[in-house]
C-alpha positions as CSV (number, residue, x, y, z in Angstrom):
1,X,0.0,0.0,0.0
2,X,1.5,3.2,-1.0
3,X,0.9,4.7,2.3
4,X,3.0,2.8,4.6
5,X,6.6,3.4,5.0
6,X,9.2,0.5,4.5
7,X,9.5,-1.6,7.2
8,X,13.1,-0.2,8.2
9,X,11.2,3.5,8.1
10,X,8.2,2.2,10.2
11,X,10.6,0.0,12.9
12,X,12.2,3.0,13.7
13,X,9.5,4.8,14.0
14,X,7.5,2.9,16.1
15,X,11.0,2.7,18.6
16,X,10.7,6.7,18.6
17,X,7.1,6.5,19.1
18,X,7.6,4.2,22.5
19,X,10.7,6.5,23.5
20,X,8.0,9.5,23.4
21,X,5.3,7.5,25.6
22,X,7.1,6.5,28.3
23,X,8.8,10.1,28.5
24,X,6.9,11.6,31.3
25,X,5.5,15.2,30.0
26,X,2.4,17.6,30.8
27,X,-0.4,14.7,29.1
28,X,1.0,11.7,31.0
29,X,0.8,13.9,34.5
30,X,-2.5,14.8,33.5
31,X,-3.4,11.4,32.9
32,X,-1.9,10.5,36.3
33,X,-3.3,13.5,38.1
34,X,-7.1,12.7,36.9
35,X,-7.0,8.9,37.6
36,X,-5.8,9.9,41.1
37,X,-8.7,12.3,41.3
38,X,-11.3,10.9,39.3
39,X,-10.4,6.8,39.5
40,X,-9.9,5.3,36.0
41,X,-13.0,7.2,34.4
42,X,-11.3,10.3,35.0
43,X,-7.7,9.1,34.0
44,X,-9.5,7.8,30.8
45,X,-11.1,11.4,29.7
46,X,-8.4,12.8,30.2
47,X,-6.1,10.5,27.5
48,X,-9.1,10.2,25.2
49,X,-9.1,14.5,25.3
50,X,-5.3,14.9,24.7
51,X,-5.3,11.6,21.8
52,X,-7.9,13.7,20.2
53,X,-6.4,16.4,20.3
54,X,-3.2,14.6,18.6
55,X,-5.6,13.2,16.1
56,X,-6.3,17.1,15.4
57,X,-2.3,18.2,15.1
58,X,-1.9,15.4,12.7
59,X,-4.8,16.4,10.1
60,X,-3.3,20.2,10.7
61,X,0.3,19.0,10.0
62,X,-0.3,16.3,7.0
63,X,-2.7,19.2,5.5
64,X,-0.1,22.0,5.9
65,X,2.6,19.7,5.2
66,X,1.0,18.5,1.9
67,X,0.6,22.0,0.4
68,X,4.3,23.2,1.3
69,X,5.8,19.8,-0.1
70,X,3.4,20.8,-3.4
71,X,4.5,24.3,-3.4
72,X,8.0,23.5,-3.2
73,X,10.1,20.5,-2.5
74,X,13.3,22.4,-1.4
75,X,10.7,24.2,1.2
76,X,9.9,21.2,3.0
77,X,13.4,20.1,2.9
78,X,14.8,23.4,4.9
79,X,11.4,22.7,7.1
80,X,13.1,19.6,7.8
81,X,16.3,20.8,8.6
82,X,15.1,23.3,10.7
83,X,12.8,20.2,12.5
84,X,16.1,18.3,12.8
85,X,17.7,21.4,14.6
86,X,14.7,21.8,16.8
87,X,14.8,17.8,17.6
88,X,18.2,18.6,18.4
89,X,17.7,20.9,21.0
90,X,14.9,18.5,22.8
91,X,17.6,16.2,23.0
92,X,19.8,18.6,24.7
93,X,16.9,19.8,26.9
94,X,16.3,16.3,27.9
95,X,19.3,16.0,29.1
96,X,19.3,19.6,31.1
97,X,16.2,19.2,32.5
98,X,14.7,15.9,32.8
99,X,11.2,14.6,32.5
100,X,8.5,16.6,33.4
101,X,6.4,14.2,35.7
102,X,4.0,16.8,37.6
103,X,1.3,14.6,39.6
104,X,-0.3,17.1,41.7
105,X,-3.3,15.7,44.2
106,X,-6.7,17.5,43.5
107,X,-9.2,17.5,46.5
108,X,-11.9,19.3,43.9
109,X,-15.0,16.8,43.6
110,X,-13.9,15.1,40.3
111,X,-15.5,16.6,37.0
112,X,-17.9,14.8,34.7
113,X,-16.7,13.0,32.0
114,X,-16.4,15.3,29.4
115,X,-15.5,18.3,31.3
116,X,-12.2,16.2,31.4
117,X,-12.3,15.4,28.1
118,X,-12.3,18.9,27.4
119,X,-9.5,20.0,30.0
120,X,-7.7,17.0,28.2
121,X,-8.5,18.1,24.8
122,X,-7.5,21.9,25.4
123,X,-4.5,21.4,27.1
124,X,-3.2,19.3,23.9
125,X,-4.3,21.4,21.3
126,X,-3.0,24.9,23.2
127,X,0.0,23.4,23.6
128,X,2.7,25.3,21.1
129,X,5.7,22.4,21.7
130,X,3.0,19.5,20.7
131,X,2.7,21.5,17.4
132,X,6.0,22.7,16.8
133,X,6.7,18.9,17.1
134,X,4.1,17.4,14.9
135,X,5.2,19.7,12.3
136,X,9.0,18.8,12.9
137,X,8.7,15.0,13.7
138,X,6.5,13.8,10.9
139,X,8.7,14.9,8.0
140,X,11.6,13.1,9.1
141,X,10.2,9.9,7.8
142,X,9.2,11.4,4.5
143,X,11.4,12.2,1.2
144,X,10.1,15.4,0.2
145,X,10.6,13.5,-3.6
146,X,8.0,10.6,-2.5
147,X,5.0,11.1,-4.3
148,X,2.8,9.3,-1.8
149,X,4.5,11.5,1.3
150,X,0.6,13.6,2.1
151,X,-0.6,9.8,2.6
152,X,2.4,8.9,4.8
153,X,2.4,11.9,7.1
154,X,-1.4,11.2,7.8
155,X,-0.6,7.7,8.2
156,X,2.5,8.4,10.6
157,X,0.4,10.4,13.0
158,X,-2.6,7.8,13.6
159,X,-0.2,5.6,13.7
160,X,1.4,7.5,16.6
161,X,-2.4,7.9,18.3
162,X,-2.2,3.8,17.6
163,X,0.5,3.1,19.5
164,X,-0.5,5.7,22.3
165,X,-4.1,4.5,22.8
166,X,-3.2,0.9,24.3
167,X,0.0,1.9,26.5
168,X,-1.9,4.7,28.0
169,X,-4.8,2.7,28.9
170,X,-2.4,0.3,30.6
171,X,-0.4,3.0,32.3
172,X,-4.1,4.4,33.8
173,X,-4.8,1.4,35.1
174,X,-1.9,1.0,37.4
175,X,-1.8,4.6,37.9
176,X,-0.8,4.7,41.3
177,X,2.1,1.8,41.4
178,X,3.2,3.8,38.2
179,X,3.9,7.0,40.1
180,X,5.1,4.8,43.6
181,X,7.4,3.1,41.5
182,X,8.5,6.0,39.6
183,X,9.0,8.4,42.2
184,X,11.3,5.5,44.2
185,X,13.6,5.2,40.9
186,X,14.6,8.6,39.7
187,X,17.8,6.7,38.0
188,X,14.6,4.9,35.6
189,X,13.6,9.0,34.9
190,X,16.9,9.8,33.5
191,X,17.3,6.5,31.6
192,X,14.6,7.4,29.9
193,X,15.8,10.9,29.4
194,X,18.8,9.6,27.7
195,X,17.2,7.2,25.6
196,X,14.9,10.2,24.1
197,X,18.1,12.4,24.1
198,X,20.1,9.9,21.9
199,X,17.2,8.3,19.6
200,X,16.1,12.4,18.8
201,X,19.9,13.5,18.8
202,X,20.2,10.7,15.9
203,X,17.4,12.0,13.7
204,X,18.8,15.3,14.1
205,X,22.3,13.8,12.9
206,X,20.6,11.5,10.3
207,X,18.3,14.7,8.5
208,X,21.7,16.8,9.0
209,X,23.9,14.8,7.0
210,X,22.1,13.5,4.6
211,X,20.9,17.5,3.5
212,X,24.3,18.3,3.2
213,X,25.3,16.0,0.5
């Protein structure tokens, strides 16, 4: 299907994809936070908000992505430099300051489902890092001379949504051993910091290199 990457393409992907889960960030805490708050209903609104809110950046991204890659190939190869440069310096950030696991108890009467939904869903889509990164991480895995690349950036992002959707069920439903055992093992934090660091700090290098042949 001319959709899909090659398998090499889509391995490596899917391995960045994981590294990005279990990196602790602003939608895993509020995952944690709601599911602490609100039991495993609230926890659940709360991912279902932010994943729709994903499924959003990607349309936005694979849209805007699509016209610039029309309008000019060389375009959305400097877009793609300038992605690598800005994957770059996550790497380096990761490294600085760690992951961002912010799990603050809430004795508010929990909210109804969809007003959590909604807080999920609003805190994604206001967020100007998630779209900075869906417009810099998607065109990585895309030649700006592949002629099915709109299909393949909206592929890439439900496929990231697809990936999500299961671990983040998993991770609401042990909730608070997640955070127990995470708070007990800040060496596991900044393994994972590392791992993002190097995996991100190689597509940087990979994109870099190969634009300056």
């Amino acid at each position: 299907m001319s959709f899909l990457p090659d398998i090499h393409t889509l391995l490596f992907y899917s391995l960045a994809c994981l590294i990005l889960f279990i990196t602790p960030g602003p939608d895993m805490s509020l995952w944690l936070a709601k599911t602490l708050s609100g039991g495993r209903r609230g926890g659940t609104a709360a991912m279902l908000g932010t994943q729709v809110g994903c499924l959003c950046h990607t349309v936005f991204a694979a849209v805007g992505l699509s016209a610039l890659l029309a309008a000019s190939a060389t375009a959305f190869t400097a877009l793609k430099i300038v992605g690598a440069l800005y994957l770059a310096w996550l790497a380096i950030d990761a490294i600085r300051s760690g992951s961002a696991l912010n799990v603050k108890g809430d004795d508010r009467p929990p909210q109804s489902f969809w007003k959590t939904f909604a807080v999920g869903l609003g805190i994604n889509l206001t967020n100007p890092k998630v779209v900075l990164f869906f417009l810099t991480f998607l065109p990585q895995f895309v030649t700006a001379s592949d002629p099915h690349a709109p299909a393949k950036l909206l592929f890439l992002g439900l496929f990231f949504i697809a990936v999500n959707l299961p671990l983040a069920f998993a991770l609401i439903l042990g909730a608070e051993r997640v955070i127990a055992w995470l708070k007990r093992r800040p060496r596991v934090l900044r393994g994972i910091d590392i791992s993002f660091a190097g995996v991100f700090g190689f597509f940087a290098f990979k994109i870099l290199t190969a634009s300056a042949r």
